[in-house]
N, C-alpha and C positions, 0 to 999 in steps of 0.2 A: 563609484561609477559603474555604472552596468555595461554586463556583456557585449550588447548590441553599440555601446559608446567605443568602447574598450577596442573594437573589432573595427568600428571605423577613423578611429584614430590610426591604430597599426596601417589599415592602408590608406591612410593621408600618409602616412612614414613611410612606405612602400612608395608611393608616386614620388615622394621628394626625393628616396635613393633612387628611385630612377632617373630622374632629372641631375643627380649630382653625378649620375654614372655617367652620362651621357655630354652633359657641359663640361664637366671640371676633368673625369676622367678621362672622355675621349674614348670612351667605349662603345664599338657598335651596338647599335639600336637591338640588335637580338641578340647580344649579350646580356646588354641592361636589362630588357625584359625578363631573361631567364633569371636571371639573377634575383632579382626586382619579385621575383613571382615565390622565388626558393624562399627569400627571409619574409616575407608574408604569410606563408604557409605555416615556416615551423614557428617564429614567433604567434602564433593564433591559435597553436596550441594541434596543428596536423602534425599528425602522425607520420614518417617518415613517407612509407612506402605509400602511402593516402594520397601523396602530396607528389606522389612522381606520378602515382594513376593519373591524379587531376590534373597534370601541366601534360601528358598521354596526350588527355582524351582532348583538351582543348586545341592543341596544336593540331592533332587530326581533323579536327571537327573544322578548323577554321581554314584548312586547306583542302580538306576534300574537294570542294563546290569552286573557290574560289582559285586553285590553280590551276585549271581547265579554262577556266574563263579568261583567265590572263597570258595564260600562254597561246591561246588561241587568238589572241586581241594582236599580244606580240607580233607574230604571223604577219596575221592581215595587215598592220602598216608598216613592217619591214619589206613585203614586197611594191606596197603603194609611193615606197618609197624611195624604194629603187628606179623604178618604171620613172620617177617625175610625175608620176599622175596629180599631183598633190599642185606643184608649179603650175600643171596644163589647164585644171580646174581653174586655178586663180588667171590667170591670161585670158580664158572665157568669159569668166564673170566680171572682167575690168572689160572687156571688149562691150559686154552687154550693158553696162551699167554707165558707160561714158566715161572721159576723163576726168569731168567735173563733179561725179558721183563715185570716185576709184576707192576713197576711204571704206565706202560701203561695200565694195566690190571685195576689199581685199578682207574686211570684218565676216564677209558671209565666205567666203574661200576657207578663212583662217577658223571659224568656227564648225564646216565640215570637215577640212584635214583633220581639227581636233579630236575627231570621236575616236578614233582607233589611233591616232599614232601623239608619242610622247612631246609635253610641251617642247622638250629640249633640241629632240627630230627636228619634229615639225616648224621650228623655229628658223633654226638654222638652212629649212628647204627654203620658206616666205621671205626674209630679211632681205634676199638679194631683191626681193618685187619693190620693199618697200625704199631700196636705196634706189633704183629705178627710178620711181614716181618721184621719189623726192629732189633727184638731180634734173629730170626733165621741169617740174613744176615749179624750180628754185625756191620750195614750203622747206619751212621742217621739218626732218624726219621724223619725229616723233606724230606730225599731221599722216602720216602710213604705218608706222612702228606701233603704237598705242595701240591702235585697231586688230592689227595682227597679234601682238602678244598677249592681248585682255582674251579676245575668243579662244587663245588657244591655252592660257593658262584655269582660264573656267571651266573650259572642258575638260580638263587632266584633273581637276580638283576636285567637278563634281560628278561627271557621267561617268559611267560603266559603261565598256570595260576595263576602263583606267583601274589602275590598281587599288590606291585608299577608298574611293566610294564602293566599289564592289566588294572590298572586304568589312567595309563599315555595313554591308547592306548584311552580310553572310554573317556575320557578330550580332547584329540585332534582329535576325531571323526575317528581313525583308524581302518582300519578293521582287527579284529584279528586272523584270520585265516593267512593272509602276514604278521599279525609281528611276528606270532610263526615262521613261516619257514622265515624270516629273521633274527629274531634274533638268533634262534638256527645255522642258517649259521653263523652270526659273532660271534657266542659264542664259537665256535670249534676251532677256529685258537686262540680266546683270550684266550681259559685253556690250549690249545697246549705250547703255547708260556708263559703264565704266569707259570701253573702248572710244564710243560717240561724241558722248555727252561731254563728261570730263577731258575724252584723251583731245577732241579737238578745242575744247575750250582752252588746255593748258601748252596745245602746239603753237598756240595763238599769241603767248606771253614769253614762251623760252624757245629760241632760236637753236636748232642743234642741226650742224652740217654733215651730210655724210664725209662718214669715217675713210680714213687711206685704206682702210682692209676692202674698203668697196670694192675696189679697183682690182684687185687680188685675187678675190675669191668667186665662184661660182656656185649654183646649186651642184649637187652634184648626183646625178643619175648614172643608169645605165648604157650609154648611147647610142641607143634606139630611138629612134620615134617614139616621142612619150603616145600614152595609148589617150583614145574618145574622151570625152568630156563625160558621155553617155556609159558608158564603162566605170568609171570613175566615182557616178556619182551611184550605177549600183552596187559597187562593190563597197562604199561609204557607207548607205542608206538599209543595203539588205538583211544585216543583223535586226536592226531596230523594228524593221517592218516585220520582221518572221515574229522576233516574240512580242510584238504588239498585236499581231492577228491572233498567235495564243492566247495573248491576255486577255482578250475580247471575248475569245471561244469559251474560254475560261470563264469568263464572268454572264455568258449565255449557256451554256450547259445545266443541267440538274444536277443539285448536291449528288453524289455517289456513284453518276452517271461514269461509266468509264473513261479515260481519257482518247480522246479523236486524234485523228492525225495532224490536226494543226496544234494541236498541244504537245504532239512529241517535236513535229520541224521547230515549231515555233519555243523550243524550250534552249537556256541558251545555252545548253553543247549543243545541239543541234544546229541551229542557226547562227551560231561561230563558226562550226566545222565545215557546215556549208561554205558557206562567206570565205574559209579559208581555202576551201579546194578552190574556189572559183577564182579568187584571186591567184594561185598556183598556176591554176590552167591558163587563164588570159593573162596574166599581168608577166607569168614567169615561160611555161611550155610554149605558148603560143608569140613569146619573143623570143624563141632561137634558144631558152637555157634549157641544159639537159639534165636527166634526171639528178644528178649529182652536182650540178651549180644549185637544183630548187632546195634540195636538200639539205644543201651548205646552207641556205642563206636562212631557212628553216632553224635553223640550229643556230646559225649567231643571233637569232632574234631573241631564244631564250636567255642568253646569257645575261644582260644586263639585268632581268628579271627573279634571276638568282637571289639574291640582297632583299630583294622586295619580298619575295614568297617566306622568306627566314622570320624576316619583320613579323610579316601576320599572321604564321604559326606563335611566334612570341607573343605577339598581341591579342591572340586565341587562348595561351596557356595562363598569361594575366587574368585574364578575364575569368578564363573556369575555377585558378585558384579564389578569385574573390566571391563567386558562386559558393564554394565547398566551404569555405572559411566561415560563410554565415554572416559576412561583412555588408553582400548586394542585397538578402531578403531584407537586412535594417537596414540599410541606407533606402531601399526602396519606399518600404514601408513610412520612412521620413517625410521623404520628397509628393508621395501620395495625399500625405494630410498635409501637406504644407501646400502655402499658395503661391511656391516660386512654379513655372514652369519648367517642365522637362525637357524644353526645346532650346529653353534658354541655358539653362544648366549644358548641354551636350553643346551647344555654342560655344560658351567660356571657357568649356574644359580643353576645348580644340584651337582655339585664340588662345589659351596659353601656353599650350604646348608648341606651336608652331612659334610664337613670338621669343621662345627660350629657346627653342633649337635648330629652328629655320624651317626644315623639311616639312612639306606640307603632307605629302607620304606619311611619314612616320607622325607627323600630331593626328592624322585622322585617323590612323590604324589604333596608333596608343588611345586615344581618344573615345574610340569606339569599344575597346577592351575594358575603359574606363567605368564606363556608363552603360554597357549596354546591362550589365547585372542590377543597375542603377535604377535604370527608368523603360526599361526591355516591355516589361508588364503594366503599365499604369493606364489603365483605362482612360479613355476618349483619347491619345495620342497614337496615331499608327507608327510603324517602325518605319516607315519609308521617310515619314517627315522628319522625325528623328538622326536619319541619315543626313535627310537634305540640311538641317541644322549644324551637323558636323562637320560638313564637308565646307561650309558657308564661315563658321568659323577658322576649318584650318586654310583655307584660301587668305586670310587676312595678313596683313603686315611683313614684306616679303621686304627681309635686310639684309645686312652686311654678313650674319651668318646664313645666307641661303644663296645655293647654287645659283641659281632663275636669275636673282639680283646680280651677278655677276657677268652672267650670259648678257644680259640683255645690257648691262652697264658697256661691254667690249664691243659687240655687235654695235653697238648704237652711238659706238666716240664719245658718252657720256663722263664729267666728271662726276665723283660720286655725289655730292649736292644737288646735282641735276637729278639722276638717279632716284635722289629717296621723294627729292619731290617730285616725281612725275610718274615713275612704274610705281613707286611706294604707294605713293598719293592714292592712284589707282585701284591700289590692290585693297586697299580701305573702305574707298568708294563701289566697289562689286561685292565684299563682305556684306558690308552693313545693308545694301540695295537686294543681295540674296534673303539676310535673315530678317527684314520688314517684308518680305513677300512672303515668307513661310510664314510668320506671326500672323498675319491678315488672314491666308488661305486657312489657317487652324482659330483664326478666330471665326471666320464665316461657317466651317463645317461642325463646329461644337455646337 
């Protein structure tokens, strides 16, 4: 057996301790990878101190870029989410759209709140809209719930600056300015079609009442006057737009030409930081909170994102030990002469990671540390599509070992039968709906 075989057996042996660290031991996701990263290195024949540089420099590299991003993200919809802005937008857009077109009302609400704030949030702000509609209309919930939990779990799975796309984009060197406005383009037709298509086809066949917790619970904001509609949707829309005008700028400039000023706003600590002051100032100072409430709420925003940044540090130092090990040039070099696609491959690796462990976080983080040594470099595939491939697989198949499944099983009075067939169902039909869009678009641009 030669070297290059040699090396990618150990890390197929590497991914499986990972997966047994992780399933069977119940070990967090940043232990597994550390761990995971240490016996690949020394079985592969690194050198001790080689092998602590490599997991260093990975863990640095994969957070430099990408925790700025994220904790800036945090921010922004910790305070949108305070405010209610999030509730006020979807009460517009159902006012605008009719009662007989609410479904749509609430899929295009649920897929702006999506961009900056967690499915999990943003779930729990929406749910009371859709037990609402579904008690006035006497449908079933799931004719309002499907809608709302497809736009807002597509959007955590595949836009930045959700945490797994943005750190998949920063592992395969993509620039994230084109995977916002690419994924956000395949994210539209995958809630169309997941949320729309399927979710009102299957509200049509399974009756589900709202839940007794309806009754109980409220969103819950800051009881102020939620703020404008017009507010709302810039504080949603302003990141995207700043580094979309850089991207532009960007792509009209001359090679070597120095960088303009719409390339520094429009870069995304810039046009985070932005977005986040402005949300501070209107959403928090300019509602009565004072400098030490914005401050506080500033600070609990990062904490959940804790866990998540450890993740993609680990799934950074993965990555660079399979780089150093000599294991990514040959599997590259494989995959290059062979006629499987690399899109496909960074698909499957993320559908099986999410399907063994639930978290769609952690399969596109792992996922991307996976492959990105893999298929990072192979001509005619850009990195952004690459992304949008990972992210499209780890969106797939959301069960009994995933949080989301659970939420939305309680929220929804669902028994778990109901459940696998209908968010399950769903979560299948936006997979496979995201990765024949990316296959098309990479078949038309080759």
């Amino acid at each position: 057996m030669s070297g290059g075989s040699s090396l990618l057996l150990l890390t197929l042996g590497a991914i499986a301790l990972l997966l047994v660290l992780i399933l069977w031991g119940r070990l967090h996701a940043f232990l597994a990878l550390m761990l995971a990263s240490m016996a690949l290195g020394l079985s592969a024949g690194m050198a001790p101190a080689k092998l602590l540089e490599s997991m260093q420099k990975g863990f640095g590299e994969a957070l430099g870029f990408i925790a700025v991003v994220v904790a800036l993200g945090a921010m922004i919809g910790r305070f949108l989410e305070h405010s209610g802005g999030g509730r006020e937008l979807a009460d517009w857009l159902l006012s605008k759209f009719g009662k007989d077109r609410a479904a749509w009302a609430v899929l295009t609400a649920s897929f702006l709140v999506g961009l900056p704030i967690f499915f999990e949030v943003a779930f729990i702000i929406l749910v009371p809209l859709a037990w609402s509609l579904a008690r006035e209309s006497k449908r079933s919930l799931l004719y309002y719930g499907l809608p709302i939990a497809c736009a807002l779990t597509v959007t955590h799975a595949m836009v930045p600056p959700h945490p797994a796309p943005s750190a998949a984009a920063q592992l395969l060197g993509a620039d994230l300015g084109k995977t916002i406005l690419y994924s956000i383009a395949v994210s539209i037709p995958m809630a169309i079609i997941g949320g729309m298509v399927y979710g009102l086809w299957i509200a049509n066949r399974v009756f589900v009442p709202v839940p007794e917790m309806a009754s109980r619970q409220e969103a819950v904001h800051d009881g102020a006057p939620p703020p404008g509609v017009g507010l709302v949707l810039v504080i949603l829309l302003l990141p995207v737009m700043l580094i979309f005008i850089a991207t532009i700028a960007s792509m009209l400039s001359k090679p070597g030409a120095p960088a303009g000023i719409f390339t520094f706003i429009g870069h995304p600590f810039s046009a985070l930081l932005i977005t986040t002051l402005v949300a501070m100032l209107f959403l928090g100072a300019m509602r009565g909170l004072d400098r030490g409430a914005i401050t506080k709420m500033a600070t609990e925003s990062l904490g959940p994102i804790g866990s998540l940044l450890a993740i993609m540090g680990g799934g950074g130092a993965f990555k660079q030990v399979i780089v150093d090990s000599g294991a990514g040039a040959y599997a590259g070099d494989l995959l290059a002469n062979s006629s499987v696609s690399p899109l496909l491959v960074a698909y499957f690796v993320a559908t099986a990671l999410r399907i063994a462990q639930g978290s769609a976080t952690v399969a596109i983080i792992t996922g991307a540390g996976i492959v990105a040594p893999l298929i990072k470099n192979i001509p005619g595939y850009s990195p952004e599509m690459i992304v949008l491939a990972l992210c499209a697989g780890g969106t797939i198949l959301s069960h009994v070992n995933d949080a989301g499944f659970w939420l939305v099983n309680e929220t929804m009075g669902m028994t778990v039968p109901q459940t696998l067939r209908t968010w399950t169902v769903m979560k299948v039909v936006t997979s496979f709906v995201g990765i024949a869009i990316i296959l098309a678009v990479q078949a038309l641009i080759r």
